[in-house]
C-alpha positions as CSV (number, residue, x, y, z in Angstrom):
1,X,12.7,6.1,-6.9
2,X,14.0,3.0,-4.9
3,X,11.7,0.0,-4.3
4,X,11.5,-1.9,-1.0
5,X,11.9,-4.8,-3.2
6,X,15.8,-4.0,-3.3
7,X,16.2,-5.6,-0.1
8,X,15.4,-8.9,-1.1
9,X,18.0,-8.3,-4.4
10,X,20.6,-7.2,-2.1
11,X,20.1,-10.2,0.5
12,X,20.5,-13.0,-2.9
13,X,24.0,-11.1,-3.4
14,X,25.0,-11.0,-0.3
15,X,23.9,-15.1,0.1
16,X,25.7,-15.5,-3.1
17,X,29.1,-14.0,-2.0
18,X,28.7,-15.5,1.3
19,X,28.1,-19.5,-0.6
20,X,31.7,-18.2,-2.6
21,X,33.6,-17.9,0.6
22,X,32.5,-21.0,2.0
23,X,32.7,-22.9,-1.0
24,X,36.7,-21.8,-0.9
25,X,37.0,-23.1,2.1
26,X,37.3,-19.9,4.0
27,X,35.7,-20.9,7.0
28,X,34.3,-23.7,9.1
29,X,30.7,-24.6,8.6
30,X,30.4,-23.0,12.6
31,X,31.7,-19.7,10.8
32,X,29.6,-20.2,8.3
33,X,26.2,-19.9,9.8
34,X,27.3,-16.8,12.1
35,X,28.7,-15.0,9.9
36,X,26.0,-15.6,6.6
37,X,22.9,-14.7,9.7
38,X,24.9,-11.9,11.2
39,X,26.0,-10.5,7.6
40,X,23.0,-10.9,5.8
41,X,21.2,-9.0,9.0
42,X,23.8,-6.2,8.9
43,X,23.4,-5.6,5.2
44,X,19.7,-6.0,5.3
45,X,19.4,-2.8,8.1
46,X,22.2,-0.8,6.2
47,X,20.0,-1.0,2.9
48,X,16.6,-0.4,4.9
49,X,18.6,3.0,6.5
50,X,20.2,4.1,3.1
51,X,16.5,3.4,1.8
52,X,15.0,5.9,4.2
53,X,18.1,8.7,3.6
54,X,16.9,8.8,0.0
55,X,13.3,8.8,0.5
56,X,14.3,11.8,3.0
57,X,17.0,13.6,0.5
58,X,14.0,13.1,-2.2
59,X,11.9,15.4,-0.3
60,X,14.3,17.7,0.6
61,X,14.7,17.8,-2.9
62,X,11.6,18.7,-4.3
63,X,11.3,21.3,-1.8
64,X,14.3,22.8,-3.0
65,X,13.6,22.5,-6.6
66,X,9.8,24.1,-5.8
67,X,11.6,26.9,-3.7
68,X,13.7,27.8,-6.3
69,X,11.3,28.2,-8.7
70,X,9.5,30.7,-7.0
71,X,9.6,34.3,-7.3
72,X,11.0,36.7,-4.5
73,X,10.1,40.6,-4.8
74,X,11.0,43.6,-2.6
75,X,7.8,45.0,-4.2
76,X,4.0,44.1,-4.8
77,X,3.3,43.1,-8.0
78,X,0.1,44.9,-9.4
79,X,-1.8,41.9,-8.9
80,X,-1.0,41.6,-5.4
81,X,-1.8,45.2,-4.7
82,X,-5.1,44.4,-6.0
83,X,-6.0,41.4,-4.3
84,X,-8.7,40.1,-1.6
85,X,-7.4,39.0,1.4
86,X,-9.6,35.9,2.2
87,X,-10.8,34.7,5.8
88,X,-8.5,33.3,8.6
89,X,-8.1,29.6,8.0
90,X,-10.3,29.1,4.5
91,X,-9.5,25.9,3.2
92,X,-10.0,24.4,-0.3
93,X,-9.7,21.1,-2.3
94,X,-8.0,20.3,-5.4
95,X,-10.8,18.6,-7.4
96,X,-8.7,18.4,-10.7
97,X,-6.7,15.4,-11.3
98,X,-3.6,17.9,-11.6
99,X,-4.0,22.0,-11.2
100,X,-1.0,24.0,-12.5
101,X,0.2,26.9,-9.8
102,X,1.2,29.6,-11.4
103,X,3.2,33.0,-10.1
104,X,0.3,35.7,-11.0
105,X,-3.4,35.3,-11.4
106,X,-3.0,34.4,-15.0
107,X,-3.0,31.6,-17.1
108,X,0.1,33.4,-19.0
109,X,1.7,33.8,-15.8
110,X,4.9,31.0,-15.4
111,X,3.6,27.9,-14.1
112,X,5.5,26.9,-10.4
113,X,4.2,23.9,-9.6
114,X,1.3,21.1,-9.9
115,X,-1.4,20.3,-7.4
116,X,-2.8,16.7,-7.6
117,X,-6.6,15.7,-7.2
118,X,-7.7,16.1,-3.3
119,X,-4.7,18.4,-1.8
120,X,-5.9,20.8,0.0
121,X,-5.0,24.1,0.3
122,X,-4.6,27.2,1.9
123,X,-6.7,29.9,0.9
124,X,-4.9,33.7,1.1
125,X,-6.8,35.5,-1.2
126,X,-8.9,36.0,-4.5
127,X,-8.8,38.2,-7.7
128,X,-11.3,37.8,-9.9
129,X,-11.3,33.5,-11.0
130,X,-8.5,33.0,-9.2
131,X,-7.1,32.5,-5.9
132,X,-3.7,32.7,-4.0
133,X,-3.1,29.3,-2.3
134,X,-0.4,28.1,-0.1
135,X,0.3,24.4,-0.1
136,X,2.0,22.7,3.2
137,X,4.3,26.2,3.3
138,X,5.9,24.5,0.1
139,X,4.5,26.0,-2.6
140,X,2.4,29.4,-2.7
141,X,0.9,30.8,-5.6
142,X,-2.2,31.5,-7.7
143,X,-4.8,28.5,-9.2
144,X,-7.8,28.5,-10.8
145,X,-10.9,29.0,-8.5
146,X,-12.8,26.9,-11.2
147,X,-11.0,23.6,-9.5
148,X,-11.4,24.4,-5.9
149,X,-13.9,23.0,-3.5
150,X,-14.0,25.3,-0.7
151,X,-14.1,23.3,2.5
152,X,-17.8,23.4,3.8
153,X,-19.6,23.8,0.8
């Protein structure tokens, strides 16, 4: 969203302003140099920090936006009644470049998310093709088996 590039944007402005007050005659060329190092310094750690809140607000929001987009039942759907519970701690790897997730083991079902090339996965269970993944505990639901890698093969 935000580039680390800003920084050196904001510090211009800030130099600019700073070169306006000094050429008014605001302060003594003493003042000048403490307060344009000391300024400049302040502002450039207040953008680095408001940098870092957004990166940090960005995640939270994707999180939100993939938790909200999942679906929450009292009861088993038919498809989970029927599934395979798969070994303690199987792991797979995303070898598409992107792999829809999808709420049921169905290429109808909604789609809940994307996967990108080399994220691994989770492995809870299989029906038929498919398999239930959970992703980071940020994303659970059912891919194609077709672009998996199970770990170890």
């Amino acid at each position: 969203m935000f580039k680390r590039n800003n920084t050196g944007i904001w510090a211009a402005v800030i130099v600019i302003a700073l070169a306006g007050f000094i050429i008014a005659g605001n302060m003594t060329g003493e003042q000048e140099a403490k307060t344009s190092n000391s300024e400049i310094t302040r502002v450039l750690q207040r953008v680095e920090a408001l940098e870092q809140e957004v990166e940090a607000l960005s995640a939270v929001v994707t999180e939100l936006a993939l938790a909200s987009q999942a679906e929450v039942t009292e009861e088993p759907t038919e498809a989970e009644a029927t599934e395979t519970a798969a070994p303690a701690n199987r792991y797979a790897t995303v070898m598409a470049d992107y792999l829809n997730v999808r709420s049921a083991p169905s290429e109808e079902a909604s789609r809940i998310g994307v996967l990108k090339q080399n994220a691994e996965v989770q492995v809870l269970a299989t029906e038929g093709e498919w398999a239930k993944v959970n992703f980071k505990d940020i994303l659970v639901g059912w891919v194609s088996m077709e672009f998996l890698k199970q770990q170890g093969e």
